[in-house]
GUSEZA-544883 format. One record per residue (C-alpha): x, y, z; residue in one letter; chain. Coordinates in steps of 0.02 Angstrom, whole numbers, plus 50000, padded with zeros to 5 digits. Example, Ala and Ser with C-alpha at 12.3 -4.5 7.8 and 13.67 -1.06 7.14 Angstrom:
BEGIN
+-------+-------+-------+----+----+
!    c1 !    c2 !    c3 ! aa ! ch !
+-------+-------+-------+----+----+
! 50615 ! 49775 ! 50390 !  A !  A !
! 50684 ! 49947 ! 50357 !  S !  A !
+-------+-------+-------+----+----+
END
This chain:
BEGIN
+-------+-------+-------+----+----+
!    c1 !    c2 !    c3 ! aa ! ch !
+-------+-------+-------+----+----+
! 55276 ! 54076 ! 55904 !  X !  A !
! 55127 ! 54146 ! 56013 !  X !  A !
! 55210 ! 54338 ! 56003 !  X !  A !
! 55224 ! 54317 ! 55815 !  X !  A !
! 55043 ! 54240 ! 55799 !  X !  A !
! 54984 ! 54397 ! 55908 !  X !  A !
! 55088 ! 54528 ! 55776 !  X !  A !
! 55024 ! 54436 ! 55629 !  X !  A !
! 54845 ! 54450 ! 55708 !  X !  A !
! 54855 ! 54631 ! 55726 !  X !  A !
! 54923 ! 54664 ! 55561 !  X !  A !
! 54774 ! 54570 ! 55477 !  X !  A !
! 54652 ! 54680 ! 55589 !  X !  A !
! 54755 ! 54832 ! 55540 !  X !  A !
! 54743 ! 54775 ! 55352 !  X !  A !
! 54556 ! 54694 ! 55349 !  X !  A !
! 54528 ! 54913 ! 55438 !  X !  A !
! 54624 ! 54974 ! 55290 !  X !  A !
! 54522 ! 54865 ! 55158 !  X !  A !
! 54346 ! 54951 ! 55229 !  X !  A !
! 54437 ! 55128 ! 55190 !  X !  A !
! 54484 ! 55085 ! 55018 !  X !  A !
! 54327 ! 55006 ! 54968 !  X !  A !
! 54234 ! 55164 ! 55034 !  X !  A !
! 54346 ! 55269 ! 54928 !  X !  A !
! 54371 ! 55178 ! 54765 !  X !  A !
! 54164 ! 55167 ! 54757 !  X !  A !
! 54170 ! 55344 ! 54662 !  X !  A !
! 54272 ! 55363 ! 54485 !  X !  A !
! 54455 ! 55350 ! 54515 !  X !  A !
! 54562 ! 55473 ! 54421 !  X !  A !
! 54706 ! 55397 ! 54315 !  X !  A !
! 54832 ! 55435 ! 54427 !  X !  A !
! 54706 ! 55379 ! 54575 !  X !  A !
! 54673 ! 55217 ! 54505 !  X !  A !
! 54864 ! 55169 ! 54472 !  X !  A !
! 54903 ! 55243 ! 54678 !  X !  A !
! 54742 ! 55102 ! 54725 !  X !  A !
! 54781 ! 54962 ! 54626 !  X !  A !
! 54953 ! 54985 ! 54682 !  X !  A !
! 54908 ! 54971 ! 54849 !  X !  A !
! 54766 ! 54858 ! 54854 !  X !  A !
! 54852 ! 54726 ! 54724 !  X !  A !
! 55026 ! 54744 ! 54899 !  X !  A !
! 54880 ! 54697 ! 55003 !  X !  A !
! 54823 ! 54563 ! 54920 !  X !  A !
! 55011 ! 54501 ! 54884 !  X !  A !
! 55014 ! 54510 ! 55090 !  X !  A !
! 54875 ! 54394 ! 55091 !  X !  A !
! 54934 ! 54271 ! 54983 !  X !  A !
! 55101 ! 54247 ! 55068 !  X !  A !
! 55012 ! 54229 ! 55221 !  X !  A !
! 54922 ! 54078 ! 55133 !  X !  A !
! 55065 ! 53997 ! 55059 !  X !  A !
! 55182 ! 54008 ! 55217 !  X !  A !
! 55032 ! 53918 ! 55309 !  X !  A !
! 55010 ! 53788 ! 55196 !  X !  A !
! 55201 ! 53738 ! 55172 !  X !  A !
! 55213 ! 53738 ! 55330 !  X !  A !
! 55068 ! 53642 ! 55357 !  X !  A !
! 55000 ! 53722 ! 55514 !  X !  A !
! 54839 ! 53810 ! 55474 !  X !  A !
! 54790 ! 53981 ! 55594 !  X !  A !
! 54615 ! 53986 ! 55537 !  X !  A !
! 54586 ! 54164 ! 55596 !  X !  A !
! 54724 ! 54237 ! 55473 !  X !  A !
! 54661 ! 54106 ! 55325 !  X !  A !
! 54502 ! 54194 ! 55353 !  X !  A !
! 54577 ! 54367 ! 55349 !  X !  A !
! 54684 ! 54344 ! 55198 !  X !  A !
! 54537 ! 54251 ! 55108 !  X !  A !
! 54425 ! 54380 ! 55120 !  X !  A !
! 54585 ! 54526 ! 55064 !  X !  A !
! 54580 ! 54386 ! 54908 !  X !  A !
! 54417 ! 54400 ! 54859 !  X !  A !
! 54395 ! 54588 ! 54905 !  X !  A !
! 54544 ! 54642 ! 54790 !  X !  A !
! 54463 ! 54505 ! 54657 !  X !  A !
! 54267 ! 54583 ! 54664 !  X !  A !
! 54341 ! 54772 ! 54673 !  X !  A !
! 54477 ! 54759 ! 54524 !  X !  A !
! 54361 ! 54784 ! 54395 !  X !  A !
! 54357 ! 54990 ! 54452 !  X !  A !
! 54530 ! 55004 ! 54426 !  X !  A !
! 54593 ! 55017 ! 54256 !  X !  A !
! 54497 ! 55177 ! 54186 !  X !  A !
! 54562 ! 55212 ! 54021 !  X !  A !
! 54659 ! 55370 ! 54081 !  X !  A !
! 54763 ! 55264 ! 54187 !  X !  A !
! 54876 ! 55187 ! 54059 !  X !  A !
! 55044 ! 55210 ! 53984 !  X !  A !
! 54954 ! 55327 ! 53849 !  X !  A !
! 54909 ! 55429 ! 53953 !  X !  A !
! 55061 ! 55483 ! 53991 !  X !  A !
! 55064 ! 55399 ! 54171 !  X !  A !
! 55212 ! 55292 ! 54255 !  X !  A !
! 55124 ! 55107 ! 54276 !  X !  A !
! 55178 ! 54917 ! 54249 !  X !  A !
! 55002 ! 54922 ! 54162 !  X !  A !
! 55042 ! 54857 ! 53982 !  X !  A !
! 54912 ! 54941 ! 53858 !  X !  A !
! 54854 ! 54778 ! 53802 !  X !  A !
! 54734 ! 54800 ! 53957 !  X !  A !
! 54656 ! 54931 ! 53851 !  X !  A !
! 54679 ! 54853 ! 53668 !  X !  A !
! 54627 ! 54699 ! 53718 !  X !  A !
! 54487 ! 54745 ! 53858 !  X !  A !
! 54414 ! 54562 ! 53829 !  X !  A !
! 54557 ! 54462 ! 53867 !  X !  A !
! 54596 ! 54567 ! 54021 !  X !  A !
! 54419 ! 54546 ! 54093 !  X !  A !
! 54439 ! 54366 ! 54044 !  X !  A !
! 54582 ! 54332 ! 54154 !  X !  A !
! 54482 ! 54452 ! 54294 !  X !  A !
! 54354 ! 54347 ! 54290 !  X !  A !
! 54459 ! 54195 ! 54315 !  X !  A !
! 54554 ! 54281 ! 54453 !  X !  A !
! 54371 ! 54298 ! 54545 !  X !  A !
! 54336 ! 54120 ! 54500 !  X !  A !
! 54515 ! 54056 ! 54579 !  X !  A !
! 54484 ! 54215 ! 54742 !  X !  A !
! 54313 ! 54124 ! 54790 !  X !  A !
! 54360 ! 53930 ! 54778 !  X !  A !
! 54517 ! 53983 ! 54883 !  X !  A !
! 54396 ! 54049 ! 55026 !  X !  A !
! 54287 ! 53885 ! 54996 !  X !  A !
! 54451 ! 53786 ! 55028 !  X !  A !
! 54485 ! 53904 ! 55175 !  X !  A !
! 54316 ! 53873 ! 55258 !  X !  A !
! 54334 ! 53677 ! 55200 !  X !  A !
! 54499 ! 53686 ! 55324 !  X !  A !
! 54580 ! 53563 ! 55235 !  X !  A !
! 54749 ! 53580 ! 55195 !  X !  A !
! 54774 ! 53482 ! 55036 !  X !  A !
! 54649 ! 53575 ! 54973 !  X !  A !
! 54719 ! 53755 ! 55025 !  X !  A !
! 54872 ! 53702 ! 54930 !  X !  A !
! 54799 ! 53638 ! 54774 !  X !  A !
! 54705 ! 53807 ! 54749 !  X !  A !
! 54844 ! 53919 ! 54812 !  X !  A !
! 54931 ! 53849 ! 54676 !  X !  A !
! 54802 ! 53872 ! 54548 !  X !  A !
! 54759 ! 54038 ! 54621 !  X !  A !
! 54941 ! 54086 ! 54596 !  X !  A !
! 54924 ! 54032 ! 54418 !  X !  A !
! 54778 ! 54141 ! 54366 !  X !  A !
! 54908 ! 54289 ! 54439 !  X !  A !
! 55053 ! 54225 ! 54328 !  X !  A !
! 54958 ! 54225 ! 54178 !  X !  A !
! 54869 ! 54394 ! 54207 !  X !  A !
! 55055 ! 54446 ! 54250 !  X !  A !
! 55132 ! 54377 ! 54091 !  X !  A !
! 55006 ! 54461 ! 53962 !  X !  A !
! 54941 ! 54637 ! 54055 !  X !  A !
! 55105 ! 54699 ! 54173 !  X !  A !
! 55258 ! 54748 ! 54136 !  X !  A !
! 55404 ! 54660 ! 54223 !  X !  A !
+-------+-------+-------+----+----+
END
């Protein structure tokens, strides 16, 4: 247990290192094919995260240093979304994505379900800080609810 505790530990490091790097570098105008590469990776990191989360809490044994880590991937990925869906990065424009175009069409409903995503991102770290674990798994699941309905009407499966 203690050598996987220690690897998990360092990947979170490595990952909460590579989080700095991509905020620094999706701060300017992505590029179509820039955006898709970033929310490709940053949307594996936060899948990372919240694997992390659920194996703790069905578990039931809580390592509050990686709860921290992934909560704050979580809500990263959730405030820094917004950047990543410039109209050129779409299937109309030509470029290979899961996007569906109804991200575009229907810009409202996909900064709806954003918006909830950053609602459900923030009470998750609450619950995190809270420590309790009832309450980590009640918002994991509702957390992983906002994702399946964002999933169901703006990505392809």
């Amino acid at each position: 247990m203690e050598g996987s505790v220690r690897r998990l530990s360092i990947y979170f490091l490595a990952s909460s290192l590579a989080l700095i790097g991509l905020a620094a570098a999706t701060a300017t105008a992505l590029t179509g094919p820039q955006a898709v590469e970033t929310r490709k990776n940053r949307y594996r990191e936060l899948g990372a995260a919240f694997k992390s989360i659920n194996d703790q809490a069905k578990s039931g044994t809580l390592i509050k240093v990686m709860l921290r880590t992934s909560g704050r991937t979580i809500t990263a990925v959730a405030r820094d979304q917004y950047q990543w869906f410039p109209v050129a990065s779409g299937p109309a424009a030509g470029i290979s994505t899961k996007a569906k175009s109804t991200i575009w069409s229907d810009s409202a409903g996909f900064k709806l379900a954003q918006g909830n995503f950053q609602r459900q991102a923030d009470l998750m770290a609450q619950a995190i800080d809270a420590g309790q674990l009832d309450q980590i798994q009640r918002q994991a699941k509702a957390l992983g609810q906002t994702c399946s309905a964002c999933h169901r009407s703006f990505r392809e499966e």
